[in-house]
C-alpha positions as CSV (number, residue, x, y, z in Angstrom):
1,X,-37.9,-11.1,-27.2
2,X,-38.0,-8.2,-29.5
3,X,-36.9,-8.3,-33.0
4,X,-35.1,-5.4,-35.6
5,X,-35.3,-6.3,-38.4
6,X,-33.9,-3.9,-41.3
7,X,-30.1,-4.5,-40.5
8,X,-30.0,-7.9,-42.2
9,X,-30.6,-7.8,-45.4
10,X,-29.0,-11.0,-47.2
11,X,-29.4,-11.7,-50.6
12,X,-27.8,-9.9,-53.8
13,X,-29.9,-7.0,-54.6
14,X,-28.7,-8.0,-57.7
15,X,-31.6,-9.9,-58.2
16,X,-33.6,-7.7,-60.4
17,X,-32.7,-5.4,-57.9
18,X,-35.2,-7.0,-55.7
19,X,-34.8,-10.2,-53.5
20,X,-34.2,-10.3,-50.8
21,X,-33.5,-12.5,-47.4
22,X,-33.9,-11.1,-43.7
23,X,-33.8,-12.7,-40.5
24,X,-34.4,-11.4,-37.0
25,X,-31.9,-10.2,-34.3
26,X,-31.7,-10.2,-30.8
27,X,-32.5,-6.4,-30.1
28,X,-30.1,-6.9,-27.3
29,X,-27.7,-9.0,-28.9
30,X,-23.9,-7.3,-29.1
31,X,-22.8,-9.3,-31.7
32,X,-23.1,-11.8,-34.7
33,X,-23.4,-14.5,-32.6
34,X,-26.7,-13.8,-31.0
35,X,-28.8,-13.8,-34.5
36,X,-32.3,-16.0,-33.6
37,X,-32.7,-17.8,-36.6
38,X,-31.0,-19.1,-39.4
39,X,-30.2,-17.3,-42.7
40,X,-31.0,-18.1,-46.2
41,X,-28.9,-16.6,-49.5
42,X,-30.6,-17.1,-52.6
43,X,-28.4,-18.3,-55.3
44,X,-29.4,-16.8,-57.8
45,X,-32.5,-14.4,-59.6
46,X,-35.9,-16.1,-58.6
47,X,-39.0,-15.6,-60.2
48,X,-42.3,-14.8,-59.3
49,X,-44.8,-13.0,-61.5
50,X,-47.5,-12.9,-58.8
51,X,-48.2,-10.5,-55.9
52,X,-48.4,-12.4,-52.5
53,X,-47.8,-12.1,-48.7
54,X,-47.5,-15.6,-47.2
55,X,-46.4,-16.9,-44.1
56,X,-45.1,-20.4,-44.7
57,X,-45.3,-23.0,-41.6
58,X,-44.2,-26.2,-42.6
59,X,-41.9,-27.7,-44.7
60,X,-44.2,-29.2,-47.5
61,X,-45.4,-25.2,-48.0
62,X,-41.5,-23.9,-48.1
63,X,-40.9,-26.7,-50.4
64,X,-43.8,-25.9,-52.9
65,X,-42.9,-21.6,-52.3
66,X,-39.3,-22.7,-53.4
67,X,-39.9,-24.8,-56.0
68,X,-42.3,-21.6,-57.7
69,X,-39.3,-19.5,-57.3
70,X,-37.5,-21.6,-59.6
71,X,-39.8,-22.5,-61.7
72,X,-37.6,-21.1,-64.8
73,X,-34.1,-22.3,-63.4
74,X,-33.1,-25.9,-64.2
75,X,-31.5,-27.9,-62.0
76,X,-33.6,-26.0,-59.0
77,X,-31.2,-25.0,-56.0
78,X,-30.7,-26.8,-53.5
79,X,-33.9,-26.0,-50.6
80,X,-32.8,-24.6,-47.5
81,X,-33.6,-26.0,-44.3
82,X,-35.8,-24.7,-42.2
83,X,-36.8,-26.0,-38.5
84,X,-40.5,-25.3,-38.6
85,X,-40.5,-26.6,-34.9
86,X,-38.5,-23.3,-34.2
87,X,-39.4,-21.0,-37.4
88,X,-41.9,-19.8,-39.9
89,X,-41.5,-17.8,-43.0
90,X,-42.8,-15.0,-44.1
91,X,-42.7,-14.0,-47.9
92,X,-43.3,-10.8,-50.1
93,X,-43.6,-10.7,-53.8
94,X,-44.1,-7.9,-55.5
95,X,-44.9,-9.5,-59.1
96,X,-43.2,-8.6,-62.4
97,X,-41.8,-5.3,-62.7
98,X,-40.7,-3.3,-65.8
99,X,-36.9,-2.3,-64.7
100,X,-34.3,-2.7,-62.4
101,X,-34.3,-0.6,-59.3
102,X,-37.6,-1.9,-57.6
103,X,-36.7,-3.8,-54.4
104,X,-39.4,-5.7,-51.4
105,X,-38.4,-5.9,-47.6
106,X,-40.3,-7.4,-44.8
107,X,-39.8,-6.2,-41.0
108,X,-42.3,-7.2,-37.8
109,X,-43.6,-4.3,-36.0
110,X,-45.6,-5.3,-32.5
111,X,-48.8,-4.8,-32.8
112,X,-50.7,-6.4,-30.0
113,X,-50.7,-10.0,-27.9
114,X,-52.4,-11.8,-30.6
115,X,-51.2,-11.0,-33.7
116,X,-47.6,-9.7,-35.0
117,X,-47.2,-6.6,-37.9
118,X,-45.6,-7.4,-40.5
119,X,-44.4,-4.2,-42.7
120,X,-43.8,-5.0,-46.2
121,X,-41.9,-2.0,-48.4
122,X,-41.7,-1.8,-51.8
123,X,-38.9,0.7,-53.2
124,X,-39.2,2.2,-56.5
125,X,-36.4,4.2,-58.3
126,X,-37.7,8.0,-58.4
127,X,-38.0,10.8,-61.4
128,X,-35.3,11.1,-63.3
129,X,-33.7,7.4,-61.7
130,X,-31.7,5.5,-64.4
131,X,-32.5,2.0,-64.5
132,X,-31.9,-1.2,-66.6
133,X,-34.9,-1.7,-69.1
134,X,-35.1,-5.5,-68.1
135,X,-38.2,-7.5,-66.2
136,X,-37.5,-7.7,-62.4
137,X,-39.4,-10.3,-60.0
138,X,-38.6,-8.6,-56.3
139,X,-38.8,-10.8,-53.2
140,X,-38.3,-11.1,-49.8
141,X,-38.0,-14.0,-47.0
142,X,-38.2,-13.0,-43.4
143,X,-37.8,-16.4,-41.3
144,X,-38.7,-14.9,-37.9
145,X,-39.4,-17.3,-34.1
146,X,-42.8,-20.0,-34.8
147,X,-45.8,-18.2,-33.0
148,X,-49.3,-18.8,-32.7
149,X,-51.0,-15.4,-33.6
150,X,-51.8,-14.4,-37.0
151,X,-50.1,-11.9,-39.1
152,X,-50.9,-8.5,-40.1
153,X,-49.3,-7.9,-44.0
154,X,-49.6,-4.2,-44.5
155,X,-48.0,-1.8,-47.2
156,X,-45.4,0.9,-47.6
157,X,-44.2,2.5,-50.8
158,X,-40.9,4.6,-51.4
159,X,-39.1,6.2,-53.8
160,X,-35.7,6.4,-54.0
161,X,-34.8,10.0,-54.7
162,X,-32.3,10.2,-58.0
163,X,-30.1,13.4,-59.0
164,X,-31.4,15.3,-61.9
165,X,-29.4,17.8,-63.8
């Protein structure tokens, strides 16, 4: 099975203008109904002051990863389940950022039999961008099919182009 990912993107950018939630689809798939694995909103603006690529396989990991992203939000939300007979998850981080605009992604690119690419982009507002002077703590959570090959993290940087007068 091949999975696009890129589509879905689930989560209110509104978070710092940078979490986000993806899932995989069916490449093949017509319709809604053919999505592979679950999908996850986050309620609200997580937080996360470090840089890190993880992939999360069990539930004690995705229980410690989600209590981290809450760490500053009381009560906690609620933690998603997750089959980790079925799924894993892969998260992105970028760490603390000075203004809104920044936002992470995560898509799988194949890269060989024993290991699976995973692309993780950062998006920056440009020159000249207008952007809220507050901290921003961008994330991403890919939950993508359980497989026994490693993954690759590997980096991308854009810039989202801003008019200027």
């Amino acid at each position: 099975m091949k999975f696009v990912v890129g589509g879905i993107l689930v989560a209110a950018l509104a978070c710092g203008s940078g979490c986000a939630i993806q899932r995989p689809v069916d490449a093949a798939a017509p319709d809604e109904s053919a999505v592979s694995a679950p999908r996850i909103v986050l309620p609200s603006r997580p937080y996360f002051p470090g840089s890190v690529r993880r992939v999360i396989s069990d539930g004690s990991q995705w229980e410690q990863l989600w209590q981290a992203l809450w760490q500053n939000q009381t009560p906690v939300p609620a933690l998603p389940a997750v089959d980790f007979t079925r799924y894993q998850v892969l998260f992105a981080a970028l760490g603390e950022r000075p203004r809104a605009g920044h936002r992470v992604s995560l898509r799988l690119e194949p890269s060989g039999v024993e290991q699976q690419r995973v692309v993780v982009t950062e998006t920056s507002p440009g020159p000249g961008c207008m952007a809220a002077a507050v901290l921003s703590y961008p994330v991403a959570v890919l939950i993508v099919p359980r497989q026994s090959g490693p993954y690759v993290f590997t980096e991308e940087k854009l810039s989202t182009p801003c008019e200027t007068n």
